[in-house]
N, C-alpha and C positions, 0 to 999 in steps of 0.2 A: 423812125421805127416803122416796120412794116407785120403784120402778120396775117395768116392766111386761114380761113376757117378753119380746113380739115385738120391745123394746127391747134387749138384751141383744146383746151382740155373741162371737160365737161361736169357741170355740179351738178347734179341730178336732186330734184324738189321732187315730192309726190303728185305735181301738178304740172311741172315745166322741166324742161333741161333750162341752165343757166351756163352758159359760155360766155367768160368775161374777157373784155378784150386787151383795152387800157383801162390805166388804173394811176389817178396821179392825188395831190394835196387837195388837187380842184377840182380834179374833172375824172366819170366814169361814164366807160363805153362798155356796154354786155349787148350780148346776143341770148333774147329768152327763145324758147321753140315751147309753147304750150299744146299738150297734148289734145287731141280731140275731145271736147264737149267738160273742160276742165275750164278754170277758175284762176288766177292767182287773186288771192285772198285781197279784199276790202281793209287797206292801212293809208296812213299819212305819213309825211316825210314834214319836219318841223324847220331842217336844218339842209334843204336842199332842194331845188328846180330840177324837173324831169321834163325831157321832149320822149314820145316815143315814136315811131316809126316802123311801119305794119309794111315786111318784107313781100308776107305771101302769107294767104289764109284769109277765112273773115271770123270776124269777131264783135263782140258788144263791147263797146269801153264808159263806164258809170264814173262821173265827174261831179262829185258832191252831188250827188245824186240824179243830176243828168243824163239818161242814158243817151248813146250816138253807136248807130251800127258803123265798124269801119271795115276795112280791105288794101290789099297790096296797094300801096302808096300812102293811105291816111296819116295823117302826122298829126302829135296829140301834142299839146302843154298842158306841162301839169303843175303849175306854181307851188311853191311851199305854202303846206297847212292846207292843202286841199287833200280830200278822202277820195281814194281813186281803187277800182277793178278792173280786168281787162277777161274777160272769159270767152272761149274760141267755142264759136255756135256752127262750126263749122265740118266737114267728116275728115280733114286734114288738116295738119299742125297748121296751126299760127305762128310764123316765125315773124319778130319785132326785133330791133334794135333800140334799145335805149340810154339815152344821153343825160347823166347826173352831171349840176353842177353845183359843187358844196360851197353853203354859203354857213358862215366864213369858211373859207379854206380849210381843210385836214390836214394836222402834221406829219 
């Protein structure tokens, strides 16, 4: 299966667009676009592994309370049961891709 951005249909957060892309038992692919000098909110994932991957933009990303400044190319893991933020310190979106893998599997 193939799909193309300007295909994707858009979920709109007070902080981000959310463009998801795939979506399986196992595995999810979204495209976030966080707006300038916005936040996606401080939560944990119990039940699943994150990679993220900084398209374009800079941003802070706080990893159990580690802060690390990243930019187009950084690539994050983010293990289950870790508390994570990602906020764009920057005057143009942050666009990221991120990689869930659901442990166990979703049915």
């Amino acid at each position: 299966m193939i799909k193309h951005f300007a295909d994707l249909a858009v979920e709109p957060q007070p902080y981000a667009d959310h463009r998801p892309i795939f979506e399986t038992g196992r595995l999810n692919v979204t495209h976030v676009r966080i707006h300038p000098g916005e936040t996606v909110p401080r939560h944990t994932h119990h039940d699943e592994d994150q990679i993220y991957h900084v398209v374009s933009g800079a941003g802070l990303v706080v990893l159990d309370g580690e802060r690390t400044e990243v930019s187009a190319g950084s690539s994050m893991l983010i293990p289950m049961g870790t508390e994570h933020e990602i906020t764009n310190t920057g005057t143009d979106v942050l666009d990221y891709v991120f990689f869930v893998v659901f442990v166990p599997a979703r049915a």
